[in-house]
C-alpha positions in Angstrom: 0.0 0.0 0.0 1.3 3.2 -1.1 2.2 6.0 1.7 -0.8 8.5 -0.1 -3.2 5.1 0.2 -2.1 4.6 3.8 -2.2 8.2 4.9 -6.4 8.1 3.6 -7.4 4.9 5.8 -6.2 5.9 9.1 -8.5 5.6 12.0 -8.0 7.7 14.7 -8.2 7.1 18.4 -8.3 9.8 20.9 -5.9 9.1 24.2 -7.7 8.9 27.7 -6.4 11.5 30.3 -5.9 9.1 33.6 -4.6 11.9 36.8 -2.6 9.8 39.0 -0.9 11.8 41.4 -2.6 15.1 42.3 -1.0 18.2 44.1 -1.6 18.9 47.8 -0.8 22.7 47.3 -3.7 22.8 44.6 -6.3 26.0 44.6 -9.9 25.2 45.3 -11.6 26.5 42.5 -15.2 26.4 41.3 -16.6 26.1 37.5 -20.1 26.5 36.9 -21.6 25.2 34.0 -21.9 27.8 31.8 -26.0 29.2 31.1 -27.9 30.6 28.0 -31.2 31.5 27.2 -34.1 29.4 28.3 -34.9 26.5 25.6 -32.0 27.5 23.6 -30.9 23.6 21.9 -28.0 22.0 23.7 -24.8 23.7 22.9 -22.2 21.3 21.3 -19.3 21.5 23.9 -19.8 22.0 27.7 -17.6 25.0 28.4 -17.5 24.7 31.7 -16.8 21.4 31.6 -13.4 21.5 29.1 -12.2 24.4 31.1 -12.8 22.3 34.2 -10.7 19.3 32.6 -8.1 21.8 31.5 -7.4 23.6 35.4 -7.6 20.0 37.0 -5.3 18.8 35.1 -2.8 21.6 35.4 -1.9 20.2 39.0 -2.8 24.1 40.3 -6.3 23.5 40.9 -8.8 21.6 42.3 -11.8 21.7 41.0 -15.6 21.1 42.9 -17.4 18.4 41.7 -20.7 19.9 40.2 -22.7 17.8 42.0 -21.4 19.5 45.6 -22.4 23.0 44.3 -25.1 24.5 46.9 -25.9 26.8 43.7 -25.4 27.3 40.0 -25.5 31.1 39.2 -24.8 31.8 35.5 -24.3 35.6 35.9 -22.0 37.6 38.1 -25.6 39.4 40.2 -26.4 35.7 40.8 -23.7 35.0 43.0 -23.6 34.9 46.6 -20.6 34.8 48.0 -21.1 33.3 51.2 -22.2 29.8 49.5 -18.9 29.0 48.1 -16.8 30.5 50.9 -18.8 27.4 53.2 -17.4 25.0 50.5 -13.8 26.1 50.9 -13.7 27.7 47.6 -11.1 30.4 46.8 -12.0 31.5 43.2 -15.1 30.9 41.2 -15.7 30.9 37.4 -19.5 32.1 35.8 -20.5 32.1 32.5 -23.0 32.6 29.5 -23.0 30.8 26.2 -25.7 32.1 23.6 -26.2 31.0 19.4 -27.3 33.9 17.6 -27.2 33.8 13.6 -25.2 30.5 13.7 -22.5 31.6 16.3 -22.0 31.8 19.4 -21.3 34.6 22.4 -19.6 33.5 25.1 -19.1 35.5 28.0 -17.1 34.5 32.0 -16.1 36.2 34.7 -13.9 35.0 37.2 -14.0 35.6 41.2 -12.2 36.0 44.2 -14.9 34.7 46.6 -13.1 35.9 49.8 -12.2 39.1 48.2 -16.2 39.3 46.9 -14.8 41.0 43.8 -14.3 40.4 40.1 -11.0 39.1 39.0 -11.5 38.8 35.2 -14.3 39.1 32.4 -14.0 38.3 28.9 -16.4 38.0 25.8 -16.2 36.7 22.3 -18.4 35.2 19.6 -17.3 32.2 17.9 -18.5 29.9 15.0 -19.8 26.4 16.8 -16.2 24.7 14.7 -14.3 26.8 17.6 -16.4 26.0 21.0 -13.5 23.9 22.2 -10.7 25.9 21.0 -12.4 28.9 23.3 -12.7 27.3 26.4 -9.5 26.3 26.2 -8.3 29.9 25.5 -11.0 30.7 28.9 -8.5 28.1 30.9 -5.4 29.9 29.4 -6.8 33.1 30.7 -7.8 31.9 34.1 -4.9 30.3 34.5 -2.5 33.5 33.8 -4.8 35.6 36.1 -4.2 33.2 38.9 -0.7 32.0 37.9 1.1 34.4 36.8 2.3 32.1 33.7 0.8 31.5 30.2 -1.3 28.7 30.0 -0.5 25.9 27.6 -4.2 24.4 26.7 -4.4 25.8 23.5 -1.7 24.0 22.5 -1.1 21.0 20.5 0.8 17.5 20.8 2.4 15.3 18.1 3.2 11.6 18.2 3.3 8.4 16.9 1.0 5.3 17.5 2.0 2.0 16.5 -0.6 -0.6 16.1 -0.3 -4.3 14.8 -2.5 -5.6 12.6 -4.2 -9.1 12.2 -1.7 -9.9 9.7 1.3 -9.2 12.4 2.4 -5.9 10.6 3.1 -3.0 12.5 1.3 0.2 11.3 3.1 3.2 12.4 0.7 6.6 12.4 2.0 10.2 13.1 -1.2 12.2 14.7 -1.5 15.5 16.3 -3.8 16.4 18.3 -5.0 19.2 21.1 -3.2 19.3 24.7 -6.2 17.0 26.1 -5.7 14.5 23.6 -9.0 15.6 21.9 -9.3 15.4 18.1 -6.2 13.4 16.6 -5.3 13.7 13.2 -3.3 11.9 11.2 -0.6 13.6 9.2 2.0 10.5 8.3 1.7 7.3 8.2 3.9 3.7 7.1 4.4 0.4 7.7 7.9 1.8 8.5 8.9 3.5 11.7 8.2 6.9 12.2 10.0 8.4 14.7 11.5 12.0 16.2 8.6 14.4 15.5 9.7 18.0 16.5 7.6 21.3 15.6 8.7 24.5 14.2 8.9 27.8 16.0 5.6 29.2 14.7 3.7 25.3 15.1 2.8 24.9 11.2 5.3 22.5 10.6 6.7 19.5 11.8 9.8 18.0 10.9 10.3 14.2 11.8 12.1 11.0 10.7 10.8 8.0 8.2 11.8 4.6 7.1 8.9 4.4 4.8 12.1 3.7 1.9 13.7 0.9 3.7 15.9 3.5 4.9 15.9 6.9 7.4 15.0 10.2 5.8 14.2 13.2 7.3 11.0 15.3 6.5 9.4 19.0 7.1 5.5 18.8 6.4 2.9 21.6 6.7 0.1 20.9 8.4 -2.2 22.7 7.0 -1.7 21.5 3.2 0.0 18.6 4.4 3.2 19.2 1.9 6.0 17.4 2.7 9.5 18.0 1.5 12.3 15.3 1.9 15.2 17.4 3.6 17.9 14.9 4.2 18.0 11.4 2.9 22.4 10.8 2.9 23.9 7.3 3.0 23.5 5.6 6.7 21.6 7.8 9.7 19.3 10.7 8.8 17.9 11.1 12.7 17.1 13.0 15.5 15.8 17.1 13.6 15.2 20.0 15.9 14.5 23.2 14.7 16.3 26.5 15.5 14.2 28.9 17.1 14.4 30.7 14.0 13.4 28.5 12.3 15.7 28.5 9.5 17.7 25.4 10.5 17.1 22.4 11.5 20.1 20.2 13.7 20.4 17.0 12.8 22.5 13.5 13.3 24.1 12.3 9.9 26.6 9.4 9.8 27.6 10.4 6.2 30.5 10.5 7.1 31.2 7.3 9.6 30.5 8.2 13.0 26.7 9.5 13.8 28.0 14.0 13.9 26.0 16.8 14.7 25.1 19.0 11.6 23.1 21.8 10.6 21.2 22.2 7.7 20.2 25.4 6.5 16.8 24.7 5.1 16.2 27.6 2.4 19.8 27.0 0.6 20.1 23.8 2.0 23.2 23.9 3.0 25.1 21.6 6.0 27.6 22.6 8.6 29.2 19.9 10.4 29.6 21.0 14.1 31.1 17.8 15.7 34.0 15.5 14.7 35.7 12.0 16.0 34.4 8.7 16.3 32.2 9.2 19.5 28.3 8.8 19.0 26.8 12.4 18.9 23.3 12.6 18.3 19.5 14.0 19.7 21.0 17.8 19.5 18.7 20.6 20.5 18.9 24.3 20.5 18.8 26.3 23.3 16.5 29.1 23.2 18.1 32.1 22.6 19.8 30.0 19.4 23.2 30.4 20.8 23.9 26.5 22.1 22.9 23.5 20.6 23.1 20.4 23.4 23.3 16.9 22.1 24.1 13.4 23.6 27.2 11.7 23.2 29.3 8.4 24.3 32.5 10.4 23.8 33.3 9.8 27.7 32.3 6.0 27.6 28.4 6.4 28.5 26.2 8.6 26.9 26.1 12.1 28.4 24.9 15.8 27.6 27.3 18.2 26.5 26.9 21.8 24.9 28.3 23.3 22.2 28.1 27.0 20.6 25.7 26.6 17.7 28.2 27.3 14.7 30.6 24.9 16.6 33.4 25.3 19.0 34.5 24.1 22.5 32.4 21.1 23.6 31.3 21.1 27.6 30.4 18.2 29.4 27.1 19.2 31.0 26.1 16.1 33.4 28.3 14.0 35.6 25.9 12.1 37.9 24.5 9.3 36.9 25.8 6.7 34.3 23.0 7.9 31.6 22.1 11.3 30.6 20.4 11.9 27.2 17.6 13.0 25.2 17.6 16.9 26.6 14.4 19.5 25.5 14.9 22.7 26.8 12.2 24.7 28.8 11.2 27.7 26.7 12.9 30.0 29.2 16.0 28.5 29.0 16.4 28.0 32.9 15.7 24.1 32.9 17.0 21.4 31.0 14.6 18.0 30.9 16.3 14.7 30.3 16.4 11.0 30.7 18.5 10.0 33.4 19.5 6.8 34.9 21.7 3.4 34.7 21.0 0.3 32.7 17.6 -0.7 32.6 16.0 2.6 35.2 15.4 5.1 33.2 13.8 8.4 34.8 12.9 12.2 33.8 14.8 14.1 35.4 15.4 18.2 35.5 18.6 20.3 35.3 18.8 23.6 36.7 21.1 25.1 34.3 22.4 27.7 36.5 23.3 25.4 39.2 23.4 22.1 37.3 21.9 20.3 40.1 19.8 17.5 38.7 16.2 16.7 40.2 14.4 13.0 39.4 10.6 13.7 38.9 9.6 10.3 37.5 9.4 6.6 38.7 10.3 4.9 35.7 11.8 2.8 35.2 11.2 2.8 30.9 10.8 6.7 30.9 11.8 8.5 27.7 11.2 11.3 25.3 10.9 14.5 27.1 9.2 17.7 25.7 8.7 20.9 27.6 4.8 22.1 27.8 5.1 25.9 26.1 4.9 27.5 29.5 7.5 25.6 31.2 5.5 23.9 34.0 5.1 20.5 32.6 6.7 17.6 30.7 5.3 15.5 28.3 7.0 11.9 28.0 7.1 7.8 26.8 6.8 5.4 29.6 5.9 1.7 29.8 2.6 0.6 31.4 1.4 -3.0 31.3 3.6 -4.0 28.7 2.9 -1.2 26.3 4.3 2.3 25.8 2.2 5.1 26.6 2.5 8.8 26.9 2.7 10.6 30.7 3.3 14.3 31.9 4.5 15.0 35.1 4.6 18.7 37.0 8.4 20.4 37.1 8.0 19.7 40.8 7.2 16.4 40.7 3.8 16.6 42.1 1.5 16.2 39.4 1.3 13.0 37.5 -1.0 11.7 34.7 -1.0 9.1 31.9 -2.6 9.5 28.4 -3.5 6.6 27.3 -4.8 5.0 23.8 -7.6 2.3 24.1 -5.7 0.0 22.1 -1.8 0.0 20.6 1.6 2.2 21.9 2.3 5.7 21.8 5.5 7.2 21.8 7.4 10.1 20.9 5.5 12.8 22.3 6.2 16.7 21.1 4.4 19.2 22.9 3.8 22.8 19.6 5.2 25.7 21.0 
């Protein structure tokens, strides 16, 4: 079956959220379902409820069950304070959702119930396509309020699932989807591994390795028109892309020219720049985000560690030292952290660099953890664990305290990416 043929009989399966480790500092926080006019036809998504999902998950929040609400006010002259104060409840979220000529107007305001004032109102009309895509831009904006930090629910996710089929043939399908796992898509697909999807700077691209020709090759596709360009395809390894944050290069791991090397490839002249020598294994670079550093992994000091390197090429630092296994990095979009897998043969755990101090933090219990990728604000990390025998994806909280597991109904996923 052709790749074209493949791509158009995908089936797509959403992954199931599972929370399985909450935070004890989390904010008691109420969400109303949102109201309307009387005998207006159901609305297609709950508001309330997706923005509910999104602040429960965040490990900042807790969120009150809907049926322990005394009251259900829809409109800020509805509320009485005192009711939620009883239920321990230090912020509470009200809103309207109305259709009028085949849109909608949504409307929220958010509370400080001790405080008895108004923290936060927002409207905005939107075609019924965008209902979800709105409440999760309502949890972004809750969650800044309260936070201080940009939330990350409007963001998106790539991976890969791998299914086998009833013939024994492993299907491998690359899918992106939103930050709940809501509404995969397919956008690759092969009976070959897929592997080491990474997005561009502006999300509208992702660049990712196939074997769908017998052999590794590396690819930038659009999303949107789903054009894909074949970027590097050299004799032996083609692996690991990551994007400048630019955008204008992608780093790469070529063994052109016998040992795997860092390069970079300019993508518009399509020119490479080799940026590490010898006959160590270098691979899995990744920028920093100011552009100035690429980190990679390499066996050059007999176990595979992270060391840094000026982006155009240079002096090479060794960046870890504890622990016999450092590798995979992704950089939090601030710079300050550095996420990684870490461990000895056979325990393999997430783990967190302070890059100012290098001191190294476990946050995972492994022991098959892999893949990590920052969430856009910084406060989470997406990764590839095993779970009954299967791989499926996790995120834990920077400080270890919130855990959960998305999880496909049937099959592996692996790979995660979290869009910037």
């Amino acid at each position: 079956m052709s790749f074209i043929a493949l791509y158009a009989s995908l089936s797509h399966a959403e992954l199931t959220i599972q929370i399985t480790k909450g935070s004890e500092k989390a904010m008691p926080i109420a969400i109303v379902p949102f109201g309307g006019q009387a005998g207006q036809a159901a609305i297609p998504v709950d508001i309330a409820e997706v923005v509910d999902n999104d602040l429960n998950r965040s490990g900042y929040f807790n969120t009150l069950p809907r049926k322990d609400m005394l009251t259900k006010p829809t409109r800020p002259e509805e509320v009485r304070f005192r009711n939620w104060q009883v239920l321990g409840q230090d912020y509470l979220v009200v809103g309207q959702v109305i259709p009028e000529g085949g849109r909608y107007n949504i409307n929220f305001q958010l509370f400080d119930v001790y405080k008895n004032e108004q923290m936060l109102g927002y409207r905005m009309t939107v075609p019924s396509n965008e209902l979800r895509k709105s409440a999760h831009h309502i949890s972004d904006l809750i969650f800044e309020k309260l936070i201080g930090k940009k939330g990350d629910f409007s963001g998106r996710i790539a991976y890969v699932t791998v299914n086998k089929e009833p013939n024994g043939r492993r299907k491998y399908n690359l899918e992106v989807a939103d930050a709940d796992g809501y509404g995969p898509r397919a956008v690759a697909a092969s009976y070959e591994p897929i592997m080491s999807p990474t997005w561009s700077p502006d999300g509208r691209m992702l660049a990712y390795v196939s074997f769908e020709s017998k052999s590794s090759a590396i690819y930038v596709q659009e999303l949107a028109t789903g054009k894909r360009t074949r970027v590097a395809d050299f004799r032996g390894i083609n692996g690991a892309p990551a994007w400048s944050p630019d955008g204008s290069k992608l780093a790469l791991t070529l063994s052109k020219d016998g040992s795997p090397d860092i390069f970079t490839l300019d993508l518009s002249s399509r020119s490479l720049t080799k940026l590490s020598t010898g006959y160590s294994i270098d691979t899995e670079p990744v920028w920093s985000p100011d552009g100035n550093h690429i980190v990679f992994t390499s066996d050059r000091g007999g176990k595979p560690q992270l060391y840094m390197m000026p982006a155009r090429g240079g002096q090479v630092k060794r960046l870890t030292f504890d622990g016999a296994y450092n590798a995979g990095a992704s950089f939090s979009s601030d710079g300050s952290s550095l996420a990684m897998v870490h461990g000895n043969k056979g325990d393999y755990r997430i783990a967190l660099m302070d890059m100012r101090s290098r001191t190294i933090n476990v946050l995972t219990g492994g022991p098959l953890d892999d893949a990590p990728s920052f969430s856009p604000n910084g406060t989470k990390i997406l990764y590839a664990t095993k779970q009954g025998g299967r791989t499926v994806l996790s995120v834990v909280s920077i400080d270890g305290r919130m855990q959960q597991k998305l999880v496909l109904n049937s099959g592996e996923v692996r790979e995660p990416a979290w869009s910037p």
